[in-house]
Structure formats: C-alpha cells, structure tokens
C-alpha positions as CSV (number, residue, x, y, z in Angstrom):
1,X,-13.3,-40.2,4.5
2,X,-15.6,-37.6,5.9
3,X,-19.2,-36.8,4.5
4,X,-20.7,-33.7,4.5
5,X,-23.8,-32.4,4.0
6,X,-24.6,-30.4,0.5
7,X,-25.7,-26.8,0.6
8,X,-27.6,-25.0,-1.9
9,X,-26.7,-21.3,-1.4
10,X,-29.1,-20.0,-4.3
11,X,-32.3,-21.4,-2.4
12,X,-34.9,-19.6,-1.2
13,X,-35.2,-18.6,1.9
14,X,-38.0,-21.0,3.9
15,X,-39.0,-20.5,7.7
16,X,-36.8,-23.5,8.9
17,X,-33.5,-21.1,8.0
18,X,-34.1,-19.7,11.6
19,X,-32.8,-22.8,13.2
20,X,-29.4,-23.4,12.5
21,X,-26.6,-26.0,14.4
22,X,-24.7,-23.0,15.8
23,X,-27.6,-22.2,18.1
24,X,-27.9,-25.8,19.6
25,X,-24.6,-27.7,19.0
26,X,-22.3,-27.7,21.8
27,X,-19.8,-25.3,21.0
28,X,-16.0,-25.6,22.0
29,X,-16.4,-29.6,22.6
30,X,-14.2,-32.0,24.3
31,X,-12.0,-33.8,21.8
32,X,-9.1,-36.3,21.9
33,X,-6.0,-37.0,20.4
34,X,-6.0,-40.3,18.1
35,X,-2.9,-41.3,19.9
36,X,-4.4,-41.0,23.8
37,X,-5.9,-44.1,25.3
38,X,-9.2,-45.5,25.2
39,X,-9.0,-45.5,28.9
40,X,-8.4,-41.6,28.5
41,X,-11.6,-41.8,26.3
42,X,-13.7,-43.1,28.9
43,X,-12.8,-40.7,31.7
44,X,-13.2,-37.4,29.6
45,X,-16.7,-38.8,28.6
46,X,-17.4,-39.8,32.6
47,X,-16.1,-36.4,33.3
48,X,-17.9,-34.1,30.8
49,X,-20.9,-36.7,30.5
50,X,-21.1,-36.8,26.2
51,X,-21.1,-39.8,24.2
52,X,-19.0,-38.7,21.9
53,X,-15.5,-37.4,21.0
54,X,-14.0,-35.6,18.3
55,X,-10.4,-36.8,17.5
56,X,-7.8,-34.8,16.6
57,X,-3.8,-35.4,14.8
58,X,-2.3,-32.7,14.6
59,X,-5.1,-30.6,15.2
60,X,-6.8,-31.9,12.3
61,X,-10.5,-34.0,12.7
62,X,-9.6,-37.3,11.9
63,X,-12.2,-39.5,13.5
64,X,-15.4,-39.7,15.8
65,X,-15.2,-41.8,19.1
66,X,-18.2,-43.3,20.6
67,X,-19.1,-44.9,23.8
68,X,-20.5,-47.5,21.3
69,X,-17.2,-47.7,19.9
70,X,-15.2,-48.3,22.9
71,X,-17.8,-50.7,24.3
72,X,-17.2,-52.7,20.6
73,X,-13.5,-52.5,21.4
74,X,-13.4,-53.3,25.1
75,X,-15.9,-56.7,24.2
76,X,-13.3,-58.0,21.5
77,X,-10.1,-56.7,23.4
78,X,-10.8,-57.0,26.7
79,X,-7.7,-57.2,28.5
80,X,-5.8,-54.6,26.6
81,X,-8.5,-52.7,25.5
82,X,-8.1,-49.7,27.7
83,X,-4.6,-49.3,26.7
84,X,-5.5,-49.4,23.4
85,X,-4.9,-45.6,21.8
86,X,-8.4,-44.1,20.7
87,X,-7.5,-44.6,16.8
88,X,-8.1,-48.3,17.4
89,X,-11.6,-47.8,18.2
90,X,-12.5,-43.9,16.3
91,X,-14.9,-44.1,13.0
92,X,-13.0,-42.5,10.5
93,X,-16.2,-41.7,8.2
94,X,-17.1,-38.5,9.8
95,X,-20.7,-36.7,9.3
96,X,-19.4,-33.0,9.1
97,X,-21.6,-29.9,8.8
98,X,-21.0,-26.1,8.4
99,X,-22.7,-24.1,11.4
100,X,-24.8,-22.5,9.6
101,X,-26.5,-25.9,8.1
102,X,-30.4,-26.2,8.6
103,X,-31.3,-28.3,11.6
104,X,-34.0,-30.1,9.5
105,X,-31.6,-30.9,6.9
106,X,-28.9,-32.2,9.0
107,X,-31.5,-33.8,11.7
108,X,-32.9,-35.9,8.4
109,X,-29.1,-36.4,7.1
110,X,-28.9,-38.0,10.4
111,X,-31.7,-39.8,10.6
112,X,-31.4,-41.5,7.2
113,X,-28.0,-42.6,7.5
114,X,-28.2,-43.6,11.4
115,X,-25.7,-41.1,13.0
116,X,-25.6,-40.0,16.2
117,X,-24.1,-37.5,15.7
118,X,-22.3,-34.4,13.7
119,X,-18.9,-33.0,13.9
120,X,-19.7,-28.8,13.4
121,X,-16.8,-27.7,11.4
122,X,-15.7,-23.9,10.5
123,X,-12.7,-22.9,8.4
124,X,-11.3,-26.4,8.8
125,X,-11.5,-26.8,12.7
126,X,-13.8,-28.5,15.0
127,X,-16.5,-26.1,16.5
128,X,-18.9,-27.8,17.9
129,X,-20.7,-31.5,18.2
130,X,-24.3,-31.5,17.3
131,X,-25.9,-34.7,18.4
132,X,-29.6,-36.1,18.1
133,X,-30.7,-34.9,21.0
134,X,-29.9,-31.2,19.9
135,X,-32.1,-32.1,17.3
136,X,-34.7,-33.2,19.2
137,X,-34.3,-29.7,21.4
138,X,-34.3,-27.6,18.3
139,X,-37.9,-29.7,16.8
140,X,-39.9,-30.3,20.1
141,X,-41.5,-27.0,20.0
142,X,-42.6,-27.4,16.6
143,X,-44.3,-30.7,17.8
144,X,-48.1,-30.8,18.1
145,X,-48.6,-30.0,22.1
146,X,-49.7,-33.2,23.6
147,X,-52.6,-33.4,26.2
148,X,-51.9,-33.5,29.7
C-alpha cells in the first residue's frame, strides 16, 4: 500500500507554489531490486552515501529501504541477515508524491506521519527521493535570520 499526498488543482495560487520537490529532490536516485541482498543494500548506500533506497520488481516501486530498516533486520537476524534479499527488510507503505507537490505540504505530510522520506513519482516511475533534509534546504531561507 502506498500513500500519496492529495492535490487540489482548483486552488489558488499562494507564494509557497514556487517551491516544488522537483527543485530539491534528488533526481535519478539509486534504487534496488527487492530480490538483491541487504548486504547489496548497505554497499550502494556506503557508496552513494543516502539513507534510503527505492525498490524496484519489475521496474515497478514496491517498497522503501532504510538504513533503519536494515539495522532492525541485522539486530533480529544477525547471522543471515546480510544475505537476506532487501524485501525482507523494505517498508511496503510507501509515502509517494508528484514532482510538482508543494514542499510545505509534503514537508508537513512528512512531518505528521514521521517519514523520512518521499518516493518522487512521475507517470508511474521513480524520479526522484525527497528526504527531510531537502525540506529543510528548501525552508531555511524562509527562517527568521539568527544572530551571529
């Protein structure tokens, strides 16, 4: 099950429409295929340094790997647990946007319901990650500037 974010397209327009998820995702990210290793997991994260994976059957999005998830594996399946495939330790409720979704809207989607993260989707296929600290990028200028 996959939840996405609800979209309003008769709105009006409001100054936050400027800042969409395409502009500060991570476009074209690593993913993973549900039936490659955890171990495979953990190197493409090392390698790439991100915390999270998109995975793929098929070519289709069927789950979210974390590091917190393979950490949650590896502490209950130690021994095997890097040989484990990846759909052992993937969340299968996926928080999915469009990329043109409001950054405020999806930053608060994500902050209510404790993701990390959110799968960018387009036309059915994965097209970018868009995690909290993209959120944080996207808001800090609007933050009151601090004193020295």
């Amino acid at each position: 099950m996959s939840m996405r974010l609800p979209t309003s397209p008769n709105r009006a327009f409001r100054p936050s429409d400027a800042l969409r998820v395409r502009r500060f995702m991570t476009g074209g990210p690593h993913t993973i295929g549900c039936e490659q290793t955890i171990a495979r997991a953990q190197e493409l994260m090392r390698s790439y340094r991100v915390r999270h994976l998109p995975v793929l059957k098929g070519g289709k999005l069927v789950g979210l790997v974390s590091e917190r998830d393979i950490y949650f594996v590896e502490a209950l399946e130690a021994e095997r647990s890097s040989q484990l495939p990846v759909e052992h330790a993937m969340a299968q409720d996926i928080f999915s946007v469009g990329p043109d979704e409001s950054v405020a809207d999806v930053a608060r989607s994500m902050m209510s319901e404790k993701f990390g993260c959110a799968v960018v989707v387009d036309g059915g296929k994965v097209c970018g990650v868009f995690t909290a600290n993209d959120a944080l990028r996207a808001l800090l200028p609007f933050a009151p500037k601090l004193a020295s």
